[in-house]
C-alpha positions as CSV (number, residue, x, y, z in Angstrom):
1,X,1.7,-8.5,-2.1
2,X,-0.8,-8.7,-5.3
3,X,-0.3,-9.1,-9.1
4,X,-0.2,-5.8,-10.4
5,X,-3.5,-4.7,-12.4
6,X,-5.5,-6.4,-9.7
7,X,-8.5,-3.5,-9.4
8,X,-8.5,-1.7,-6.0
9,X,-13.0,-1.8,-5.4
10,X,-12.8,-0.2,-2.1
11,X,-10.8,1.4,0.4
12,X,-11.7,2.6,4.1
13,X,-8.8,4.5,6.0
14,X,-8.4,4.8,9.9
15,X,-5.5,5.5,12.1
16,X,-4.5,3.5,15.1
17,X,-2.2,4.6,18.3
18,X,-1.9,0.8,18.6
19,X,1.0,-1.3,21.1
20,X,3.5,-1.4,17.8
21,X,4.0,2.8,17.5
22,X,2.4,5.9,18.3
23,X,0.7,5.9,15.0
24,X,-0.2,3.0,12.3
25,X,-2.1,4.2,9.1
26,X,-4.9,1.1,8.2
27,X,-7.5,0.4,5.3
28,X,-9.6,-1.8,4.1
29,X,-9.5,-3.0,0.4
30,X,-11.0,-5.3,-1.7
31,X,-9.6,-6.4,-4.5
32,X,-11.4,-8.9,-6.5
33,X,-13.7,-10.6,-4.0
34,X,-10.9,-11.0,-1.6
35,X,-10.7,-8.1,1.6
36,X,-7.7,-7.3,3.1
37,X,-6.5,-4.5,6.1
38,X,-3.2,-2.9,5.1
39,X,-1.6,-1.4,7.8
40,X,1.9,0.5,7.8
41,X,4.2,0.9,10.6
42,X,6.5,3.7,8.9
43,X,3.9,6.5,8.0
44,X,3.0,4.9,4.7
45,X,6.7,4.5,3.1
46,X,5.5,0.3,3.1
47,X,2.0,-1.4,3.8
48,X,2.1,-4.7,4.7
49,X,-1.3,-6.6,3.3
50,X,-3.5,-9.1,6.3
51,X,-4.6,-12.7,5.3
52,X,-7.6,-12.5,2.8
53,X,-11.4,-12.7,3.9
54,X,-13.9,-13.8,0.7
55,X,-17.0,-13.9,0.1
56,X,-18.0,-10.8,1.5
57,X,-19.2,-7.7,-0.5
58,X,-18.3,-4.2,0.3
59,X,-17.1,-3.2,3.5
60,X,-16.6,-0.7,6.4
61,X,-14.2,-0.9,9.3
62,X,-14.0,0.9,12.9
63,X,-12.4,0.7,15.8
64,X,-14.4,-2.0,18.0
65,X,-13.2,-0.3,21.0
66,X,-10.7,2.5,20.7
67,X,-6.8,2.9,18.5
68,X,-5.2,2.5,21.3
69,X,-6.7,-1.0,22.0
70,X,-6.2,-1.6,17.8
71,X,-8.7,-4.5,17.3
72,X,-10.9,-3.3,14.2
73,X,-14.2,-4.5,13.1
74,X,-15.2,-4.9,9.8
75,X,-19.3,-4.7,8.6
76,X,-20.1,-6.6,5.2
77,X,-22.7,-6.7,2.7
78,X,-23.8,-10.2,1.6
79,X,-26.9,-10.7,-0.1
80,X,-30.2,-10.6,1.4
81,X,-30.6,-14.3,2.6
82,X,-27.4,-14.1,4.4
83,X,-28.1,-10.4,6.1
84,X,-24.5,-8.4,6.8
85,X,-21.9,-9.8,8.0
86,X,-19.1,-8.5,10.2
87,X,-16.0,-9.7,11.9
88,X,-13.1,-8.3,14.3
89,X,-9.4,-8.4,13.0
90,X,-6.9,-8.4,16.1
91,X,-3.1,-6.6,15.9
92,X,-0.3,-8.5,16.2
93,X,1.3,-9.3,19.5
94,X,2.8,-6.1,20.8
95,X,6.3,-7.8,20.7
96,X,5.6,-9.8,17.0
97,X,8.7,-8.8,14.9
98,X,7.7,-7.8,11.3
99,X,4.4,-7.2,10.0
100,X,1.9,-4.7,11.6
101,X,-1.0,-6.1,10.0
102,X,-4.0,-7.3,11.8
103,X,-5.5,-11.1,11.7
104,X,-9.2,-11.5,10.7
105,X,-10.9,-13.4,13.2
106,X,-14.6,-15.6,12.4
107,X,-17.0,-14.2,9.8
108,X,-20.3,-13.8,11.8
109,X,-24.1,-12.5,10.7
110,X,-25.8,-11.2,14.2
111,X,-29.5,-10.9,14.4
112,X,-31.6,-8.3,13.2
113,X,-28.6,-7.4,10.7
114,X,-31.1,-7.5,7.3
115,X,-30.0,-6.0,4.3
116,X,-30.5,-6.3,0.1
117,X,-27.2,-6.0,-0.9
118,X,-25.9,-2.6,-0.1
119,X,-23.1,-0.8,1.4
120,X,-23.8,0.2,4.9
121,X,-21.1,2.2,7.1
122,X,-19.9,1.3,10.8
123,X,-18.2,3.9,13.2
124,X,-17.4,4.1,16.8
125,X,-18.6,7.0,18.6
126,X,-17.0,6.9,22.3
127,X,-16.9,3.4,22.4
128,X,-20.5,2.8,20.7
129,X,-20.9,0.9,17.3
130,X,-23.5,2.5,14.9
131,X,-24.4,0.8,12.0
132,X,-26.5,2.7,8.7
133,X,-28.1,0.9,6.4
134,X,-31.3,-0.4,4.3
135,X,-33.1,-2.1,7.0
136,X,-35.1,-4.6,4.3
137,X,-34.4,-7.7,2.3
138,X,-35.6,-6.1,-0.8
139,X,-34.4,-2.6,-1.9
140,X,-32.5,0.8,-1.3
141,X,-35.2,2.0,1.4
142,X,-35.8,1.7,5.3
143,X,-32.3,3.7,6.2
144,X,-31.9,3.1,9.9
145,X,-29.4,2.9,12.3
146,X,-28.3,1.0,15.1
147,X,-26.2,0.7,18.3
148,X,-23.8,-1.7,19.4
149,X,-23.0,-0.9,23.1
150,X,-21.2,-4.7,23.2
151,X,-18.9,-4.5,20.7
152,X,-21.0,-5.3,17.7
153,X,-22.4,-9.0,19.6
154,X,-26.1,-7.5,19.5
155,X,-27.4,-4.2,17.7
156,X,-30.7,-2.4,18.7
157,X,-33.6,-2.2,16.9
158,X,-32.4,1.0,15.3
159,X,-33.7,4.7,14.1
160,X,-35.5,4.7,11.3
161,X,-34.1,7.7,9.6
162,X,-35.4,7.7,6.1
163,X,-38.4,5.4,4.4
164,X,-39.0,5.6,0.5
165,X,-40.1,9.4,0.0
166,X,-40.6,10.7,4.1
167,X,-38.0,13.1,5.0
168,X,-36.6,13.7,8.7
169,X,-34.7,16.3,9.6
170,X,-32.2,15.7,12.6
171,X,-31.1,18.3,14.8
172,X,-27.3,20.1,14.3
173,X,-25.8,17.9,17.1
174,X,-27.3,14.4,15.8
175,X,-25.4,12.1,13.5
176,X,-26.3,11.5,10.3
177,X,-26.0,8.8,7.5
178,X,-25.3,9.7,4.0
179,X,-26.2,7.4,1.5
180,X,-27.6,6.2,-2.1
181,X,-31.2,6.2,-2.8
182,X,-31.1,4.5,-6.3
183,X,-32.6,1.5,-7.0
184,X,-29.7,0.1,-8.4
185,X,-28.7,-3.0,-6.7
186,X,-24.9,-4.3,-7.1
């Protein structure tokens, strides 16, 4: 699969109920700038590696729609002139013999998806995307997030949840991003 010694950056973990078996461990990992999904379709005794995606800087993945329908997207930082990138990775066939491992499909950069270079986190809540991250082209500030109810193919203006030193509390029930305030940029 990869030279040994190869650094693992990265690693996001979901679980899918997808057409190949009841259960498929998957995760994202970058190693070097090349991405991959790993999926294994014998509870994690083998992984079988995807094709490689570069150019892309750290990732998330969720399910676009549900596990049981298996297609995962993947949200990207780039730099701040391209904004984030993101792009769907499809399961094999339900009858393909072999690998479990998903295919990446076109890298994309919707509108309004800004960002300076950060990590930013994607998750599907009951079929909705919502996307954290620094809203601005210049630093670690403007934490919003936003909501994909088409799959990722627009994103709302988003919530502005936390802007240099102001504070907002959210309610118990409300979600929450957790992130990195430094002005460290990587």
């Amino acid at each position: 699969m990869h030279k040994e010694g190869l650094p693992l950056r990265r690693a996001h973990q979901l679980s899918s109920a997808s057409r190949h078996a009841p259960l498929h461990p998957l995760f994202s990992a970058v190693f070097g700038n090349q991405h991959f999904v790993y999926c294994s379709s014998d509870y994690g005794a083998s992984w079988h590696a995807s094709a490689a995606v570069s150019g892309l800087g750290e990732c998330s993945i969720a399910f676009l729609v549900d596990a049981v329908d298996g297609r995962i997207i993947m949200d990207c930082r780039t730099n701040a002139k391209l904004g984030r990138a993101q792009l769907v990775w499809t399961p094999p066939p339900a009858d393909a013999a072999g690998s479990c491992a998903p295919t990446p499909g076109k890298v994309t950069f919707p509108k309004g998806l800004i960002d300076p270079g950060c990590q930013g986190s994607i998750i599907n809540a009951h079929g909705a995307l919502f996307l954290s991250n620094a809203n601005t082209t210049t630093d670690r500030s403007h934490m919003t997030v936003k909501r994909s109810d088409d799959q990722g193919a627009s994103w709302s203006a988003g919530v502005l949840v936390w802007a240099h030193r102001q504070k907002n509390v959210l309610r118990e029930s409300e979600m929450s991003p957790i992130f990195f305030k430094d002005s460290v940029r990587g």
